[in-house]
LOFI-961683 format. One record per residue: residue in three letters; x, y, z of N, C-alpha, C in turn. Coordinates in steps of 0.05 Angstrom, whole numbers, padded with zeros to 5 digits, always signed. Each point is the difference from the previous one (the first is absolute). Layout:
LOFI-961683
AlaXYZXYZXYZ
...
end
This chain:
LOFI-961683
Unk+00053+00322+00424+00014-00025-00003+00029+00006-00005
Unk+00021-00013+00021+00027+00010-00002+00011-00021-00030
Unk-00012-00015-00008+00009-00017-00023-00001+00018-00028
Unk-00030+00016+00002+00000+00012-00018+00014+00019-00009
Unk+00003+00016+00019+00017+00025+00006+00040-00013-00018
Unk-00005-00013+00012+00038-00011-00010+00001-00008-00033
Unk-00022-00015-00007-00010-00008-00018+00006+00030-00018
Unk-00021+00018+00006-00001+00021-00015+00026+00021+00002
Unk+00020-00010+00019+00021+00026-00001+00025-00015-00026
Unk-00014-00029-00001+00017-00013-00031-00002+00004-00024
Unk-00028+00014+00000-00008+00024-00022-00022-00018-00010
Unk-00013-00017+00006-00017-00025-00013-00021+00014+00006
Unk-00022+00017-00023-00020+00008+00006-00022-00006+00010
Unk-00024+00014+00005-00021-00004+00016-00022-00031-00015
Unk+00001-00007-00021-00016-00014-00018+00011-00025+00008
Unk+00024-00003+00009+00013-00027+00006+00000-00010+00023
Unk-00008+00024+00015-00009-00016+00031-00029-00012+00011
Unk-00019+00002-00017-00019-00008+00012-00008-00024+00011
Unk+00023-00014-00015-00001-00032+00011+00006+00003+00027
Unk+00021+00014+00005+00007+00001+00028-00006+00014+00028
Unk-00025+00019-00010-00010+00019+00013-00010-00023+00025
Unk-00016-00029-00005-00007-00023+00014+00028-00014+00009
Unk+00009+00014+00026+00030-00019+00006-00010-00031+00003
Unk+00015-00020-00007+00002-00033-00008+00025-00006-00012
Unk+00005-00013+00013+00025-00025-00013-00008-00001-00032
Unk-00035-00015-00001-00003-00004-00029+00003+00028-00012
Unk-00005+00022+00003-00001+00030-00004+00026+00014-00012
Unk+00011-00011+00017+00032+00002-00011+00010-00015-00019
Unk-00011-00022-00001+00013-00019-00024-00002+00002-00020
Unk-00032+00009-00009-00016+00020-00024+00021+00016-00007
Unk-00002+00016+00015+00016+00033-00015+00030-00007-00004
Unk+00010-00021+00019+00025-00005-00018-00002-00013-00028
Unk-00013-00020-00007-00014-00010-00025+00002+00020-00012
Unk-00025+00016+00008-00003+00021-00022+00016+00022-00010
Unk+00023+00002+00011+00013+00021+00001+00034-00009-00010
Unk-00007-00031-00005+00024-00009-00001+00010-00002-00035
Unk+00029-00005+00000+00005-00016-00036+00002-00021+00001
Unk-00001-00015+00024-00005-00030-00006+00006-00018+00023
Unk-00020-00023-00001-00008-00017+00015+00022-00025+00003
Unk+00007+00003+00028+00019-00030+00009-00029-00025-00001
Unk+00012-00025-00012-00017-00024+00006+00013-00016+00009
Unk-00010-00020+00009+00015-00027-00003-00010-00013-00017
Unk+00015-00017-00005-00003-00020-00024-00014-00024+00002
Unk-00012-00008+00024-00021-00017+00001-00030+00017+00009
Unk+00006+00029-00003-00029+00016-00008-00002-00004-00023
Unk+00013+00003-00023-00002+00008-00029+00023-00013-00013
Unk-00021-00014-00016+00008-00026-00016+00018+00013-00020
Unk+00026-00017-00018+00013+00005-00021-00027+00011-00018
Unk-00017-00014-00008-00013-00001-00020-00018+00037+00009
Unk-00007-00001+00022-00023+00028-00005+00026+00023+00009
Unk+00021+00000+00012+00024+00017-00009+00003+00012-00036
Unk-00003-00019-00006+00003+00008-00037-00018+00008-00011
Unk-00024-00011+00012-00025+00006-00008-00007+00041+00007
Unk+00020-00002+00029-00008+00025+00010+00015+00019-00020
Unk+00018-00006-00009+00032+00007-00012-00012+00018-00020
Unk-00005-00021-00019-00019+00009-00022-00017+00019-00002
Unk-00013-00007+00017-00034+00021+00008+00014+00023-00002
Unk+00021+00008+00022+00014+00024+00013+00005+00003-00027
Unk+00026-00009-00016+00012+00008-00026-00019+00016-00020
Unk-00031-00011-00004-00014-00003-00022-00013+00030+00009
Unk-00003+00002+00029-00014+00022-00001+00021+00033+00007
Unk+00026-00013+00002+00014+00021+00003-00002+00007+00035
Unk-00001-00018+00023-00006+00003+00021+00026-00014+00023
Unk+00003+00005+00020+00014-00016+00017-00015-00025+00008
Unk+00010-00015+00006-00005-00021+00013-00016-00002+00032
Unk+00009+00021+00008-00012+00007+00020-00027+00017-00001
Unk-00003+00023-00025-00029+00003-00010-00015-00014-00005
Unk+00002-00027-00016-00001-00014-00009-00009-00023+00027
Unk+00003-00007+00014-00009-00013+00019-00019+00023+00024
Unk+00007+00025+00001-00026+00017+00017-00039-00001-00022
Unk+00018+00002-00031-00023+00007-00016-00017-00029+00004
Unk+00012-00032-00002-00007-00015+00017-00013-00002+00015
Unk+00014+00012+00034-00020-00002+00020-00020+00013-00001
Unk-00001+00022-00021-00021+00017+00014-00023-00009-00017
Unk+00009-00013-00026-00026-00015-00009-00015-00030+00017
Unk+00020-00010+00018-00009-00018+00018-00007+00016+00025
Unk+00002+00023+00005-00019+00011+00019-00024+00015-00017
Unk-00002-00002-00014-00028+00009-00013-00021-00025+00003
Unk+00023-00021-00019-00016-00024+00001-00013-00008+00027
Unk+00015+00005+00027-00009-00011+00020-00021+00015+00017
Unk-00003+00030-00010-00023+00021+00010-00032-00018-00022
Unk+00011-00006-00022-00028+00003-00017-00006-00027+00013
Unk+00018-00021-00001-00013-00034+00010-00015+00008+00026
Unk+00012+00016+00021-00016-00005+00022-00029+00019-00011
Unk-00004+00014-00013-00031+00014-00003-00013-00019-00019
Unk+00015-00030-00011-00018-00011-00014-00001-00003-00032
Unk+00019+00018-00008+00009+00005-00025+00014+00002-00003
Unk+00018-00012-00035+00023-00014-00006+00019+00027-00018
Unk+00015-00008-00012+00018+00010-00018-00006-00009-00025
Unk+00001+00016-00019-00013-00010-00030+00024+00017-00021
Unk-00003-00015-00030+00004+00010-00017-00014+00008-00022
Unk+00011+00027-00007-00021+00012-00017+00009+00014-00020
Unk-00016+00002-00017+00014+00009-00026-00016+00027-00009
Unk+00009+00030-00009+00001+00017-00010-00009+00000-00025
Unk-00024+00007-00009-00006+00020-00029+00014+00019-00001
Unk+00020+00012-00018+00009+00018+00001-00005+00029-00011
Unk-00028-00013-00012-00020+00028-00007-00019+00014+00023
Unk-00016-00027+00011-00023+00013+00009+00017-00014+00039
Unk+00018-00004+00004+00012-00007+00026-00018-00024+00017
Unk-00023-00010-00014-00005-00016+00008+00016-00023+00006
Unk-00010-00005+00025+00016-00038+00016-00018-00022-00002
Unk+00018-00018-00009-00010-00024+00001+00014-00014+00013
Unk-00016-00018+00010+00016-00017+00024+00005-00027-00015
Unk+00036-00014-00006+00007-00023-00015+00005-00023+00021
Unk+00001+00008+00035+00017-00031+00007+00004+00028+00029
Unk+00003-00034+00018+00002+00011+00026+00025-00005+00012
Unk+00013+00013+00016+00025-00009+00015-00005-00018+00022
Unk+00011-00033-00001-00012-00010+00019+00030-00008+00016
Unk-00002-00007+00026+00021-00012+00015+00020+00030+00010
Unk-00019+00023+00001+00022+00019+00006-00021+00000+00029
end
């Protein structure tokens, strides 16, 4: 793949291409995402309100904004592998002795 090849003479190692090893428009848009410091929006994608909301998140965890929206998708692509086999997203809570889970509440509307 001549994409890869150019890709790699930018010094961007082997772990970061796999998105792209599948040439796609969508394929490419991934690995820039992922590879990026941060995401252009428009402003009737993303409301004042979940901008701040994102702001925060990013701040609180010490993250970009742009991590911060991949760590996002990729929990809404989880969510959307488990819905189609039938099963949801849950929360659960840790014993911190014996690591047992308990399940408190489900994630609904993702």
């Amino acid at each position: 793949n001549g994409l890869i090849d150019k890709i790699k003479f930018d010094g961007i190692s082997e772990d970061k291409l796999a998105t792209i090893k599948q040439s796609s428009h969508t394929n490419l848009l991934k690995m820039a995402i992922e590879n990026s410091d941060a995401v252009i929006k428009g402003s009737e994608d993303l409301s004042k309100e979940i901008d701040s909301r994102l702001t925060a998140i990013a701040q609180k965890e010490g993250i970009s904004k742009a991590e911060a929206m991949r760590k996002a998708f990729a929990l809404l692509s989880v969510a959307e592998v488990e819905k189609s086999k039938g099963n949801s997203l849950g929360i659960v809570r840790e014993d911190p002795d014996s690591h047992f889970l308990e399940a408190i509440g489900r994630v609904v509307g993702v």
